[in-house]
C-alpha positions as CSV (number, residue, x, y, z in Angstrom):
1,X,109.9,-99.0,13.5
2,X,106.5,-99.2,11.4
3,X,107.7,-100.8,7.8
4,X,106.7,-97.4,5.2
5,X,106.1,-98.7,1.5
6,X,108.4,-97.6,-1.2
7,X,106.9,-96.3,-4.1
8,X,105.5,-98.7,-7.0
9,X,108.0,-97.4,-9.8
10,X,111.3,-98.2,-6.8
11,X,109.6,-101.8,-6.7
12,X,109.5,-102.2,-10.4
13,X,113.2,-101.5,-10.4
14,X,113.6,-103.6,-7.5
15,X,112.0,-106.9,-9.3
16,X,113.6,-106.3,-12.5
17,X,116.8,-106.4,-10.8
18,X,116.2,-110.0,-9.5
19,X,114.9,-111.4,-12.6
20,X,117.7,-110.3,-14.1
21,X,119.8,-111.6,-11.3
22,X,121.6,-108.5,-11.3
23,X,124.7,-107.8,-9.3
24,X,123.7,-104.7,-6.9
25,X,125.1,-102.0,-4.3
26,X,122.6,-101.5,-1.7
27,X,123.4,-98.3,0.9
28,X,121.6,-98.6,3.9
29,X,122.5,-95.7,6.6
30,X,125.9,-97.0,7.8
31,X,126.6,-100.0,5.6
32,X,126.8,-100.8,2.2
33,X,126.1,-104.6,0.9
34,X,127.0,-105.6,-2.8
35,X,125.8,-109.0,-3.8
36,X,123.0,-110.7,-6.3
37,X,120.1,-109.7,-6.3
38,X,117.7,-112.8,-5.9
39,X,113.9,-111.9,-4.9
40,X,111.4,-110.0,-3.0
41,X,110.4,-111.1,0.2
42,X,106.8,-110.0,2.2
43,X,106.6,-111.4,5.9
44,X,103.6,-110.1,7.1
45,X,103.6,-107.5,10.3
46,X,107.7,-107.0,9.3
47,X,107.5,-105.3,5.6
48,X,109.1,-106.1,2.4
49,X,112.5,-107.7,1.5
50,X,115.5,-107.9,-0.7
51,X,117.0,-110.6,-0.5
52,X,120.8,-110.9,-1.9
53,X,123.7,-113.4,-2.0
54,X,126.5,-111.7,-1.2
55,X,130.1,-112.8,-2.7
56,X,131.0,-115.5,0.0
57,X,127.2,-117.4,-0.6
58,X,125.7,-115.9,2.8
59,X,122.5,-114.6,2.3
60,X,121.5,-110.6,3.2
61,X,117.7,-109.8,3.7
62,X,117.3,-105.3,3.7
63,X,114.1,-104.1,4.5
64,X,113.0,-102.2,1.5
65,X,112.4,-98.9,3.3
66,X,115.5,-98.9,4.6
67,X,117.4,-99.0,1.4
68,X,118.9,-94.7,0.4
69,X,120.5,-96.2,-2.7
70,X,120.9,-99.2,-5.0
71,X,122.5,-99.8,-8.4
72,X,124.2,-101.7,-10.2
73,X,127.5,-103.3,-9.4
């Protein structure tokens, strides 16, 4: 699947939360992952990351576009 940007105010929200280090919900279609939010990610010819630490130190990387919801935990 071709990676589809999200829009610029989304990725404002996005950043904020990992400066902040926020603790976040992330829905994706079938799963939901709750962790800390730590950066944003761009591999080229893949799309755009978030990358969180989930509760139990692993590390989760969710393409941005296919994120349905986030907030705070």
């Amino acid at each position: 699947m071709n990676y589809q940007p999200i829009k610029c105010s989304d990725y404002d929200q996005l950043e904020l939360y990992c400066m902040h280090g926020n603790n976040v919900s992330v829905t994706l279609a079938t799963l939901t992952i709750k962790g800390v939010a730590k950066t944003l990610e761009t591999v080229k010819g893949e799309g755009e990351f978030l990358i969180l630490q989930t509760a139990n130190n692993n590390i989760a990387k969710i393409r941005l576009d296919e994120i349905k919801t986030i907030s705070l935990a």
